[in-house]
NUZA-457378 format. One record per atom (N, C-alpha, C): atom name; residue in three letters; x, z, y. Coordinates in pm, whole numbers, plus 50000, padded with zeros to 5 digits. Example, Ala and Ser with C-alpha at 12.3 -4.5 7.8 and 13.67 -1.06 7.14 Angstrom:
BEGIN
<at N; aa Ala; x 51319; z 50780; y 49431>;
<at CA; aa Ala; x 51230; z 50780; y 49550>;
<at C; aa Ala; x 51320; z 50780; y 49670>;
<at N; aa Ser; x 51285; z 50708; y 49775>;
<at CA; aa Ser; x 51367; z 50714; y 49894>;
<at C; aa Ser; x 51290; z 50787; y 50003>;
# end
This chain:
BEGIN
<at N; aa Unk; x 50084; z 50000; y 49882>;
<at CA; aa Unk; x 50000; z 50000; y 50000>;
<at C; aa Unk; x 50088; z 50000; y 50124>;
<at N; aa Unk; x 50038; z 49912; y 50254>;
<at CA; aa Unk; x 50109; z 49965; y 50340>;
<at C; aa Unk; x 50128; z 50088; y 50433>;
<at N; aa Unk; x 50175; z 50113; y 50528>;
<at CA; aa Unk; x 50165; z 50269; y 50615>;
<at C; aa Unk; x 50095; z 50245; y 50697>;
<at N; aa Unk; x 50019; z 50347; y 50673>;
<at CA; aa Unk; x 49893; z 50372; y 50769>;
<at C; aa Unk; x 49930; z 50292; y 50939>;
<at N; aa Unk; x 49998; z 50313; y 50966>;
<at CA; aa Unk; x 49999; z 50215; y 51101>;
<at C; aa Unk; x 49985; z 50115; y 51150>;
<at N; aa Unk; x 50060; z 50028; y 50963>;
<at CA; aa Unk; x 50052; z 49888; y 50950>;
<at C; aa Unk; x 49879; z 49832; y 50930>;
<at N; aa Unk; x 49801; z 49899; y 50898>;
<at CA; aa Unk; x 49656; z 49863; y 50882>;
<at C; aa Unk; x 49548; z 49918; y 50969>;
<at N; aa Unk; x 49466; z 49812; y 50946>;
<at CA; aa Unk; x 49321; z 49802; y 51093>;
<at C; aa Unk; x 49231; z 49942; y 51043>;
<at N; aa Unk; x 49226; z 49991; y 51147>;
<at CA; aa Unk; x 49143; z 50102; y 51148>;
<at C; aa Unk; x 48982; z 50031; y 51188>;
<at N; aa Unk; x 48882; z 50080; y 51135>;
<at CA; aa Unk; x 48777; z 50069; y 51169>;
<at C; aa Unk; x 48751; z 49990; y 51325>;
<at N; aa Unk; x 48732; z 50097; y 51356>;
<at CA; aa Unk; x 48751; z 50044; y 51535>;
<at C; aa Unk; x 48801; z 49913; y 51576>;
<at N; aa Unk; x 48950; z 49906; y 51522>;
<at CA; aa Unk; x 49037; z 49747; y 51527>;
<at C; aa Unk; x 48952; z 49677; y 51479>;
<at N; aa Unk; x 48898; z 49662; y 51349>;
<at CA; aa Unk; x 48800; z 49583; y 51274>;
<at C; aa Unk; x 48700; z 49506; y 51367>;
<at N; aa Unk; x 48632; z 49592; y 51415>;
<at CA; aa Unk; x 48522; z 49564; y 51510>;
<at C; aa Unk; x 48598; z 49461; y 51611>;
<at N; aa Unk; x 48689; z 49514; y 51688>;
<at CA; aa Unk; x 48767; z 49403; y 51776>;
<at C; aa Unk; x 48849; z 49272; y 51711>;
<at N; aa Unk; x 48848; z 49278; y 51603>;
<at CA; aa Unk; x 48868; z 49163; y 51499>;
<at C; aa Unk; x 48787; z 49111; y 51477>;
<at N; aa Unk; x 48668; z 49120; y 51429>;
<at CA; aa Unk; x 48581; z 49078; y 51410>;
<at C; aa Unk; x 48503; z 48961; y 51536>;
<at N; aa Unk; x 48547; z 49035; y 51642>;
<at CA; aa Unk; x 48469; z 48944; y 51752>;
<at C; aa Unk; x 48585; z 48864; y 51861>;
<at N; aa Unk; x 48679; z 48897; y 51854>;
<at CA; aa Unk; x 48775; z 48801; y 51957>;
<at C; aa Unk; x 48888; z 48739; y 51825>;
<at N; aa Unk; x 48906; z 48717; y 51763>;
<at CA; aa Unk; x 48967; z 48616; y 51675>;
<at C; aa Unk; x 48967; z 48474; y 51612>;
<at N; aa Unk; x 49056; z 48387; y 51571>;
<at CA; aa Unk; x 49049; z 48271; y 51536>;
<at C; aa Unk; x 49078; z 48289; y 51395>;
<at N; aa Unk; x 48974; z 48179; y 51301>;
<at CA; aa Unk; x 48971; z 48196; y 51161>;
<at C; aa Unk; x 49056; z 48086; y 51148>;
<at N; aa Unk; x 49131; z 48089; y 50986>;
<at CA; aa Unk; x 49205; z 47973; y 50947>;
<at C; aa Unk; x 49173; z 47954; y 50813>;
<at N; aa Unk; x 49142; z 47908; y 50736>;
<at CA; aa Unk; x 49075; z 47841; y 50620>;
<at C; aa Unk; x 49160; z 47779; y 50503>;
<at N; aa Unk; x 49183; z 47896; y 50365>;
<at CA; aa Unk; x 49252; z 47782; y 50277>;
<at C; aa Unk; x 49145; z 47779; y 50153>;
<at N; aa Unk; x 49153; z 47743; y 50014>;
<at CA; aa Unk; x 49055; z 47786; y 49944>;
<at C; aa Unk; x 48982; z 47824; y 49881>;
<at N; aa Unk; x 49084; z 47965; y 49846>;
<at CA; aa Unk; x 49005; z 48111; y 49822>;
<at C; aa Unk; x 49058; z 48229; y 49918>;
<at N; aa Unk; x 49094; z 48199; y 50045>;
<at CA; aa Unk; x 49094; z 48312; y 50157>;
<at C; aa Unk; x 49076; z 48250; y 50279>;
<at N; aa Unk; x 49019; z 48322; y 50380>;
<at CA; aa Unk; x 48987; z 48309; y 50476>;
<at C; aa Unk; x 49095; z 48421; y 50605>;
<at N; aa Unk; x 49161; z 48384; y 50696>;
<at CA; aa Unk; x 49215; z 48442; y 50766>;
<at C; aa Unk; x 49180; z 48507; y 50929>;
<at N; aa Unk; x 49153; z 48583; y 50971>;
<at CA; aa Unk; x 49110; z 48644; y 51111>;
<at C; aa Unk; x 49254; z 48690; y 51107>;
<at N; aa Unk; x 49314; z 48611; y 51264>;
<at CA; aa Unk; x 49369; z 48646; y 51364>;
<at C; aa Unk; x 49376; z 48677; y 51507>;
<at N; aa Unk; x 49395; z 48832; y 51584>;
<at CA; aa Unk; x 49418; z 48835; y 51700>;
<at C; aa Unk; x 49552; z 48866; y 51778>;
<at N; aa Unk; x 49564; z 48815; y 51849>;
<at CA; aa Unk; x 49708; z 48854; y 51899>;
<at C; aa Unk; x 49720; z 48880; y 52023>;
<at N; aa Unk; x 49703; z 49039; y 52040>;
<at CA; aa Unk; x 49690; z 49150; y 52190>;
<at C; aa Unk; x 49863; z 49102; y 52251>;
<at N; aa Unk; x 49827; z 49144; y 52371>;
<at CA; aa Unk; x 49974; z 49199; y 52486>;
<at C; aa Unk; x 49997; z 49333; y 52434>;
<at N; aa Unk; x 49933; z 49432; y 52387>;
<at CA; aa Unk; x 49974; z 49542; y 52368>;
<at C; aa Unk; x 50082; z 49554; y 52300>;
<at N; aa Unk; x 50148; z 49654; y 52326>;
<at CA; aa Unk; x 50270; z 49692; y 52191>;
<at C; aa Unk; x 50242; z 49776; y 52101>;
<at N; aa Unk; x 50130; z 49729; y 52003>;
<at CA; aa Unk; x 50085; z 49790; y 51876>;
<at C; aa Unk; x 50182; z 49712; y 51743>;
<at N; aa Unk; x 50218; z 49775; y 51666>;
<at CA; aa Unk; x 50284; z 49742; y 51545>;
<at C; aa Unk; x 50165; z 49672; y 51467>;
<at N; aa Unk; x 50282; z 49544; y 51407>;
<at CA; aa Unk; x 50139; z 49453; y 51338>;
<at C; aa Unk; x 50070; z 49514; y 51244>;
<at N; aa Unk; x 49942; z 49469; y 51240>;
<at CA; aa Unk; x 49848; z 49565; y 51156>;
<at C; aa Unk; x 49794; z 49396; y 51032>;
<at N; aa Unk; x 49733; z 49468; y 50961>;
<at CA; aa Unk; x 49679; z 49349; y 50849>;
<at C; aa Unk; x 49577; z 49472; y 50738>;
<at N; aa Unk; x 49491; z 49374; y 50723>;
<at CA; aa Unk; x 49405; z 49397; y 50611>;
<at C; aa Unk; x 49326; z 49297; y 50538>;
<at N; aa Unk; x 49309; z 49345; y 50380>;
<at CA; aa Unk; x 49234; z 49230; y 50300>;
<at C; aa Unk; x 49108; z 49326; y 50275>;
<at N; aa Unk; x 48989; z 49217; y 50298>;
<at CA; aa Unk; x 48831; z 49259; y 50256>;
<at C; aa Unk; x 48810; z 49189; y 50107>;
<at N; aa Unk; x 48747; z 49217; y 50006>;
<at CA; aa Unk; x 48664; z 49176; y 49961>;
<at C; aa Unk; x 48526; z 49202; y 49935>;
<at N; aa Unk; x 48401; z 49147; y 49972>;
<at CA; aa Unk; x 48322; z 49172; y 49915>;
<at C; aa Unk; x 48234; z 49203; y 49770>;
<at N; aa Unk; x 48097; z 49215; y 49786>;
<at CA; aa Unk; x 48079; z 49333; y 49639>;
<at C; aa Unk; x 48056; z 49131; y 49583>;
<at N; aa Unk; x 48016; z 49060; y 49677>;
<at CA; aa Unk; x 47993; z 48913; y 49598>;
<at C; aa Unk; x 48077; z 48883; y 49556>;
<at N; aa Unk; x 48198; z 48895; y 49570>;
<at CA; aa Unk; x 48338; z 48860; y 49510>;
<at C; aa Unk; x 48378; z 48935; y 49387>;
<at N; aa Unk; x 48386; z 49061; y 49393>;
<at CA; aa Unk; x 48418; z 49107; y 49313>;
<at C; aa Unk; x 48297; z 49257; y 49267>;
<at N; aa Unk; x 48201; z 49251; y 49182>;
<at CA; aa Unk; x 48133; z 49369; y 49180>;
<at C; aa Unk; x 48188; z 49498; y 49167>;
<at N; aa Unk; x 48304; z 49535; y 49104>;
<at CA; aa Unk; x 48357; z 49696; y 49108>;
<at C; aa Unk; x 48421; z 49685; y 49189>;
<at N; aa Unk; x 48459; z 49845; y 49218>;
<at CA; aa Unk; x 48512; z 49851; y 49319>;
<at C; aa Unk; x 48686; z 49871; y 49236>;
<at N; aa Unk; x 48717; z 49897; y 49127>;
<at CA; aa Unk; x 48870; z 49840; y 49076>;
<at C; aa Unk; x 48902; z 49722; y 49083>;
<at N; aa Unk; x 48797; z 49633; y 49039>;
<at CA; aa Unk; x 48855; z 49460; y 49073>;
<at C; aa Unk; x 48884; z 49464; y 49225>;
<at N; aa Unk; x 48814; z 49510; y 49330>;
<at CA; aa Unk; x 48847; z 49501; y 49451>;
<at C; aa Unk; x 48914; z 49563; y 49519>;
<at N; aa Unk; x 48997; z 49669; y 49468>;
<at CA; aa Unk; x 49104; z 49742; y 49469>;
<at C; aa Unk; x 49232; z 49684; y 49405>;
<at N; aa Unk; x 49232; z 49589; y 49306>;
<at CA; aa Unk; x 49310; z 49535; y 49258>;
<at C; aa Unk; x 49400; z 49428; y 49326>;
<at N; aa Unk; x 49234; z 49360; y 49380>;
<at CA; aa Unk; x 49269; z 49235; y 49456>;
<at C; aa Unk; x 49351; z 49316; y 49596>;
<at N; aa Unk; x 49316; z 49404; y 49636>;
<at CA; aa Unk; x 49366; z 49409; y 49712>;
<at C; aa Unk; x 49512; z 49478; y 49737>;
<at N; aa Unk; x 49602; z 49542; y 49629>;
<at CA; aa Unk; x 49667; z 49583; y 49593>;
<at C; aa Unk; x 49755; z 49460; y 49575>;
<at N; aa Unk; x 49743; z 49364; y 49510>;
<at CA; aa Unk; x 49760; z 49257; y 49479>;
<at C; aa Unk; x 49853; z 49132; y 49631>;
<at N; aa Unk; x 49715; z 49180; y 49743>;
<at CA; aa Unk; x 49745; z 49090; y 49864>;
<at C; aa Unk; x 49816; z 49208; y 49944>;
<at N; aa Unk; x 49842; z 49312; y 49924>;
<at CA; aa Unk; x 49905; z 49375; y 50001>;
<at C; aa Unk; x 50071; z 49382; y 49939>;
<at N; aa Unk; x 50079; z 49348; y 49837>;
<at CA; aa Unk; x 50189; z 49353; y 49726>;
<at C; aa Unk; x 50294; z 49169; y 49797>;
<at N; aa Unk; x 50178; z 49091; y 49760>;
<at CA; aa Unk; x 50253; z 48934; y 49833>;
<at C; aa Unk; x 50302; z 48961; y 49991>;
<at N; aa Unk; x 50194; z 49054; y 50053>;
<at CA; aa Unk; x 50242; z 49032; y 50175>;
<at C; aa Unk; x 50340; z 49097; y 50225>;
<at N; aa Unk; x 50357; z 49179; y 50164>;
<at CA; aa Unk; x 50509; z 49302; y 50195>;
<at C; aa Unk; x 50661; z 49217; y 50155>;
<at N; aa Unk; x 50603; z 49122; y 50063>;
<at CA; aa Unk; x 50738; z 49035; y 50004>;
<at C; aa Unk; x 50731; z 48928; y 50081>;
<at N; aa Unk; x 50639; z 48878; y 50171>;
<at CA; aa Unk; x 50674; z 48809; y 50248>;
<at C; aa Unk; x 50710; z 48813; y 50384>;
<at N; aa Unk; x 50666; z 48965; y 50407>;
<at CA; aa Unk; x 50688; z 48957; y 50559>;
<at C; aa Unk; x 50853; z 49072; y 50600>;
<at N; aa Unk; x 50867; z 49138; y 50498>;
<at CA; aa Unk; x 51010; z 49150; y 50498>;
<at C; aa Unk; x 51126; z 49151; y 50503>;
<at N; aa Unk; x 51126; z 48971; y 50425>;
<at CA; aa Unk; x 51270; z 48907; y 50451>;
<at C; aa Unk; x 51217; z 48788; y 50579>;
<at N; aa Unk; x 51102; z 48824; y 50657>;
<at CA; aa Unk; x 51076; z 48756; y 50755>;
<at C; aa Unk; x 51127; z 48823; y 50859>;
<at N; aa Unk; x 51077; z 48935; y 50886>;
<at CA; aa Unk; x 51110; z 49054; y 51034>;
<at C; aa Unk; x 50993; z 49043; y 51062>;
<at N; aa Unk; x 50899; z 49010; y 51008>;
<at CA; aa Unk; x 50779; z 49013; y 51081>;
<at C; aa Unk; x 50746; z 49146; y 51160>;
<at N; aa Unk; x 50777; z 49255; y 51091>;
<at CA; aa Unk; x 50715; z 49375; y 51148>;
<at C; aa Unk; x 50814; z 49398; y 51274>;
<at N; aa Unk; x 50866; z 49376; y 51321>;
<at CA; aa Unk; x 50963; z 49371; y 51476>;
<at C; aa Unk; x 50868; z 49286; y 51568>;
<at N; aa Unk; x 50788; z 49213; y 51517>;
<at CA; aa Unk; x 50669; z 49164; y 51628>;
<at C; aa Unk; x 50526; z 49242; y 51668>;
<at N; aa Unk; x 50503; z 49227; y 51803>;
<at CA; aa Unk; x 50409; z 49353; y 51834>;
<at C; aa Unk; x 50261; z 49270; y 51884>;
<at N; aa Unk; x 50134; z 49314; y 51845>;
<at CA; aa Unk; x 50026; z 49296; y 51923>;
<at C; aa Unk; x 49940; z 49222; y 51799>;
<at N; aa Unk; x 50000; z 49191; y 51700>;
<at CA; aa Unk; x 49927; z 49134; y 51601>;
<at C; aa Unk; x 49857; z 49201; y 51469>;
<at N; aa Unk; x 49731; z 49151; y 51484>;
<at CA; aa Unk; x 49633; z 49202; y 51392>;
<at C; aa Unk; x 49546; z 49068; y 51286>;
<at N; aa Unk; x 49541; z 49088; y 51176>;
<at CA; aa Unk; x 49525; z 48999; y 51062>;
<at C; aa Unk; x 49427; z 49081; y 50965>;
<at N; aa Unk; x 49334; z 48945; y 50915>;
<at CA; aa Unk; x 49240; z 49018; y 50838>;
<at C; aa Unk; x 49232; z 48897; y 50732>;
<at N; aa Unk; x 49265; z 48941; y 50523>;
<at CA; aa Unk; x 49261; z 48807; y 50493>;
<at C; aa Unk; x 49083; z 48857; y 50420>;
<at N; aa Unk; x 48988; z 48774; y 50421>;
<at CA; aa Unk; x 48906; z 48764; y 50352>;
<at C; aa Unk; x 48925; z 48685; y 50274>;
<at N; aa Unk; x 48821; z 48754; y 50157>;
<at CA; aa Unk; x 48865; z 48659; y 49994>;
<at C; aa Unk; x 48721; z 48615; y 49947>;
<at N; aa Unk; x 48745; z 48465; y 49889>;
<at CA; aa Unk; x 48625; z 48351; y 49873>;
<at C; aa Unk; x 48600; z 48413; y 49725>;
<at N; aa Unk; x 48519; z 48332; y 49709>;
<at CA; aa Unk; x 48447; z 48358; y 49567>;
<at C; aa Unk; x 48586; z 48315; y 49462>;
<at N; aa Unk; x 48669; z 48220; y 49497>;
<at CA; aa Unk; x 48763; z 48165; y 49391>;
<at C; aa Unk; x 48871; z 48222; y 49417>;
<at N; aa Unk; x 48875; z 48282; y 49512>;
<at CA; aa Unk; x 48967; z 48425; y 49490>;
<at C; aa Unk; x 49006; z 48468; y 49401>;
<at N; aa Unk; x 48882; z 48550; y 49325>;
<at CA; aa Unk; x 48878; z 48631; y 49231>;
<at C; aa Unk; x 48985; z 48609; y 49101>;
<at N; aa Unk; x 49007; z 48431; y 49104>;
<at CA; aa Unk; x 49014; z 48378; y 48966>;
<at C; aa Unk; x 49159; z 48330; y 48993>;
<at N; aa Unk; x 49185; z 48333; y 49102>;
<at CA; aa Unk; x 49323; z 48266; y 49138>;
<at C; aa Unk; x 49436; z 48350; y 49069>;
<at N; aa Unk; x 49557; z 48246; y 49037>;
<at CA; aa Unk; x 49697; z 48348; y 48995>;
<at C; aa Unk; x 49750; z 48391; y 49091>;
<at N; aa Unk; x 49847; z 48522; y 49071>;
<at CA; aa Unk; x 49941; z 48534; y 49162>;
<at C; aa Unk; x 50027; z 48452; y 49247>;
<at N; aa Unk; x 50118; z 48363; y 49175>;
<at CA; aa Unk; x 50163; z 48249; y 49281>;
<at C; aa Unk; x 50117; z 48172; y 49311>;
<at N; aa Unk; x 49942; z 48139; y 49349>;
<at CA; aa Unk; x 49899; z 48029; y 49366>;
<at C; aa Unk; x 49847; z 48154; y 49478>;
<at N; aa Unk; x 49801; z 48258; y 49466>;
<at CA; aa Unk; x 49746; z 48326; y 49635>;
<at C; aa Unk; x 49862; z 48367; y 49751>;
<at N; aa Unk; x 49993; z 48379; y 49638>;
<at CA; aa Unk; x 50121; z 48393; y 49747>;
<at C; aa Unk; x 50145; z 48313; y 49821>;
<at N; aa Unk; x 50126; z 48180; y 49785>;
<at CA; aa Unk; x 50138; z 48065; y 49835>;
<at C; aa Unk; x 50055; z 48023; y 49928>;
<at N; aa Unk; x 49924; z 48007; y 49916>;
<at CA; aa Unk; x 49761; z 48025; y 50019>;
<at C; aa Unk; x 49811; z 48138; y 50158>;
<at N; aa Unk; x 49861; z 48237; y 50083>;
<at CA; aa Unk; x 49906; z 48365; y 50164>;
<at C; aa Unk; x 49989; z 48307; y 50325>;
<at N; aa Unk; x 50145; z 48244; y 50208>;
<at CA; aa Unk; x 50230; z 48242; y 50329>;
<at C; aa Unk; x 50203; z 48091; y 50420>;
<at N; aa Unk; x 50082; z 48015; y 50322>;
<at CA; aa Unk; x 50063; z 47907; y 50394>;
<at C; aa Unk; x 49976; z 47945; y 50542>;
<at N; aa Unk; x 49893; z 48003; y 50480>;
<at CA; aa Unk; x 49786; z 48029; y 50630>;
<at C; aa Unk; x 49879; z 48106; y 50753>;
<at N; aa Unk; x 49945; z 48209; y 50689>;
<at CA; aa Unk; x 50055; z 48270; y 50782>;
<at C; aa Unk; x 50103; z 48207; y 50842>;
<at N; aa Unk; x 50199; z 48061; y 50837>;
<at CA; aa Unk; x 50294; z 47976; y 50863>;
<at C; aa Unk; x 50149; z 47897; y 50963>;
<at N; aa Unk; x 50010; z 47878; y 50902>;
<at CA; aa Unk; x 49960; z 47743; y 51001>;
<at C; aa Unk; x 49894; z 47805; y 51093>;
<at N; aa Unk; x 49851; z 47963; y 51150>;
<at CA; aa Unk; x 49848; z 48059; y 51212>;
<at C; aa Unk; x 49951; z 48081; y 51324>;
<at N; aa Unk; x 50058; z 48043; y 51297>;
<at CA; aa Unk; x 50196; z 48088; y 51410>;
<at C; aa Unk; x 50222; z 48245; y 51371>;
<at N; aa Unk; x 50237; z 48295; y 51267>;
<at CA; aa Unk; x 50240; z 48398; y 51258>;
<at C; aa Unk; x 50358; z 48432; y 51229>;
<at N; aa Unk; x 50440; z 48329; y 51129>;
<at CA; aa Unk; x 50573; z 48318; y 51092>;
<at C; aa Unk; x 50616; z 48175; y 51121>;
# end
């Protein structure tokens, strides 16, 4: 998991939710905002109960996207950049996808985002 700092608190959510640009691959969906503030980047993955009905599959998945994204944003420096907040939502074919085929979706949307 990441440290609590690195992830959207409720509140953030809400301001994610309404001033952000989506980016589209096809089994995740990406919300990005990117404040002036000097907040440490934050990120979170949703899935819904349509995606996945328990709440372990959706703990998994998300264990899963928090697991790719720590290996990617690492040997990036990403976290030395400030004001950015990320939300990945996961499609129905999510669920079914392999590991290196969502790592890949992952660092693609990242890269067509300007994020890296």
């Amino acid at each position: 998991m990441f440290p609590k700092k690195n992830r959207i608190s409720k509140r953030e959510f809400d301001e994610l939710m309404k001033n952000s640009r989506v980016f589209h691959s096809t089994s995740l969906s990406f919300r990005l905002v990117k404040n002036t503030k000097e907040t440490p980047p934050k990120f979170a993955f949703v899935i819904s109960k349509k995606v996945a009905k328990n709440a372990t599959e959706r703990n998994k998945l998300k264990r899963k996207g928090f697991h790719i994204l720590r290996e990617i944003i690492f040997p990036n420096e990403i976290l030395k950049m400030k004001g950015i907040m990320g939300a990945f939502f996961f499609k129905k074919e999510g669920k079914e996808v392999c590991f290196n085929n969502l790592k890949s979706e992952i660092d693609w949307l990242l890269r067509k985002s300007g994020v890296l």
